[in-house]
C-alpha positions in Angstrom: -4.5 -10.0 13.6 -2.3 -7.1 14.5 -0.7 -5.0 12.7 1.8 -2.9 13.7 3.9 -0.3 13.1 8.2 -1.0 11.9 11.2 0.8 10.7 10.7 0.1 6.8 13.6 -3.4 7.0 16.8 -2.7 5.5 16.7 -6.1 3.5 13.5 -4.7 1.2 13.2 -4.2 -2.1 11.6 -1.1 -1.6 14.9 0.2 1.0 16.4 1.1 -2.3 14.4 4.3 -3.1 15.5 5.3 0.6 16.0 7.7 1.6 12.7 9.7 1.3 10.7 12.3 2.1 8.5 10.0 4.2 8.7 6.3 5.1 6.3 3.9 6.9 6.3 0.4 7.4 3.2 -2.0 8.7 3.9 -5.3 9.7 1.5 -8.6 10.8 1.7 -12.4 11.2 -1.7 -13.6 9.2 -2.4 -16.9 7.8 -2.6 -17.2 4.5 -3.0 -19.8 2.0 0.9 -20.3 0.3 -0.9 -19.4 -3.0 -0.9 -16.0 -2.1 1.4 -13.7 -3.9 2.6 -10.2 -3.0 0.4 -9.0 -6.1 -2.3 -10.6 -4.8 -2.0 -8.8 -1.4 -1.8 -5.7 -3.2 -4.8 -6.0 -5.2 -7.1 -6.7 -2.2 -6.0 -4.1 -1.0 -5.8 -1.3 -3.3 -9.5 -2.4 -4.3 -11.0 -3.7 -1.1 -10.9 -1.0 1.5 -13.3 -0.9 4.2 -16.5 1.9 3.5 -15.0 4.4 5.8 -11.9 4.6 4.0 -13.6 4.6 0.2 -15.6 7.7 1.7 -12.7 9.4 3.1 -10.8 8.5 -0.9 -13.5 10.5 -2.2 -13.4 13.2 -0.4 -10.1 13.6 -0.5 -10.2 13.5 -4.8 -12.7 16.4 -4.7 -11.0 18.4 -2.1 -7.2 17.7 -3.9 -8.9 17.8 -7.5 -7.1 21.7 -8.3 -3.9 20.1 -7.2 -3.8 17.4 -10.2 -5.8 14.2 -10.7 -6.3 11.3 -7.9 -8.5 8.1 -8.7 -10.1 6.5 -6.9 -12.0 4.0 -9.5 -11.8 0.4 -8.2 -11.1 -0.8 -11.6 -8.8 2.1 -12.4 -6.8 1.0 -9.0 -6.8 -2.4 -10.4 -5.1 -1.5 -14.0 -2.9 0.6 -12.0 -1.1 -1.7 -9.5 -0.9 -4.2 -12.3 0.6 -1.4 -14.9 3.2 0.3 -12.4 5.3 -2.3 -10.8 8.6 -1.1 -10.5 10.5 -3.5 -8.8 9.6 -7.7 -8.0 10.8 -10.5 -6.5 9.7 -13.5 -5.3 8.9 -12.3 -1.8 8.1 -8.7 -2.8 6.1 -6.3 -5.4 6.9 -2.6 -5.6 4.7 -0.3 -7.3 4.5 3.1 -7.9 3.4 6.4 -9.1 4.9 9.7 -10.1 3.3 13.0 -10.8 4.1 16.9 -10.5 3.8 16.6 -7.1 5.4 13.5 -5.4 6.9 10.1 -6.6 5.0 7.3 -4.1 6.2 3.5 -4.2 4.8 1.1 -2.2 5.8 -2.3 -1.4 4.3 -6.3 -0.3 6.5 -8.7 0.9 5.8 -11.9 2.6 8.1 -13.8 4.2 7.5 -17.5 5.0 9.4 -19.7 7.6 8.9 -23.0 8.6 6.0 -23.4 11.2 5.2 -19.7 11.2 2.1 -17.7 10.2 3.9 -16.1 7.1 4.9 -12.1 8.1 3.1 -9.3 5.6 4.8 -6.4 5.2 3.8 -3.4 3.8 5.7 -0.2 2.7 5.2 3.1 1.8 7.9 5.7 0.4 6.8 9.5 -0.7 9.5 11.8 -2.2 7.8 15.0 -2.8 8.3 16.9 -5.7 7.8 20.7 -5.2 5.4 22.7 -2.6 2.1 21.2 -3.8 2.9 17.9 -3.4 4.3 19.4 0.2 1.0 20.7 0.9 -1.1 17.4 -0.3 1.1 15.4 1.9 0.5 17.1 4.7 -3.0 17.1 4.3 -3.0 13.4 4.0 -0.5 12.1 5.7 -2.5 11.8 9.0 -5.0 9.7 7.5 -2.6 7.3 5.4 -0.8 6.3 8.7 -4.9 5.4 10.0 -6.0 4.0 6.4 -2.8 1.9 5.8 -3.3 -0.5 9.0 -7.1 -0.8 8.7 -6.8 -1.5 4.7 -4.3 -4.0 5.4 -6.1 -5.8 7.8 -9.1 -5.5 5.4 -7.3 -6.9 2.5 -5.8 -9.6 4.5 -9.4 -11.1 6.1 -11.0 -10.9 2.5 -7.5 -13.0 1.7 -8.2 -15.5 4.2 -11.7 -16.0 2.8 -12.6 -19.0 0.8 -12.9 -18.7 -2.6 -16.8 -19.1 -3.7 -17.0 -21.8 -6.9 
């Protein structure tokens, strides 16, 4: 499976809250079982990253802690993707959170065509809010565009996994 970088695709949902601050866009062909939803992709993997990046999440909440709150709480992430969708479709979720320092959305979409692996896309938008959320950007922003790819691909192989009874 590879996933690779895109120009976030005009025809998304989460295009509307462009422009932005900062905008990324991941892309792959994976095959998964039509069940699926864009939810579903998001829940793997907002709770299912791989051990490297769960120790890099916690570092980065005690290092960020004095510039407000981050969790990083499986079960935590779990209420929170299902409590802050903003925008749905049938194709596509977009979630988000705001705070004092930035607004960040995030979008799933899967697109199916006939005799194709179906294409995963995922999203991310940042508007930053004033100079801390400046300054926590730019401390993570060279990580999220290392984490996002290797999550995804994590999230989509425990996808692809059959369910135990």
């Amino acid at each position: 499976m590879k996933i690779r970088p895109i120009p976030v695709p005009s025809d998304t949902l989460i295009a509307r809250y462009l422009p932005a601050d900062y905008a990324d866009a991941f892309s792959c062909d994976c095959p998964l079982p039509e069940t699926i939803t864009p939810d579903d992709v998001h829940l793997a993997f907002w709770t299912t990253a791989p051990g490297w990046v769960e120790t890099l999440t916690r570092l980065r909440d005690r290092l960020v802690r004095p510039l407000g709150p981050a969790g990083s709480n499986r079960e935590a992430r779990k209420l929170w993707v299902r409590q802050n969708v903003v925008d749905r479709s049938a194709t596509e979720t977009v979630i988000a959170k705001d705070d004092k320092r930035l607004r960040f959305l995030c979008s799933v979409r899967i697109d199916q065509t006939a005799g194709k692996e179906p294409r995963i896309t995922f999203c991310t938008v940042v508007h930053l809010h004033n100079r801390s959320g400046k300054i926590y950007f730019a401390l993570i922003r060279p990580f999220h565009e290392r984490i996002v790819p290797a999550t995804l691909k994590n999230a989509l192989q425990r996808l692809q996994e059959p369910k135990q009874p």
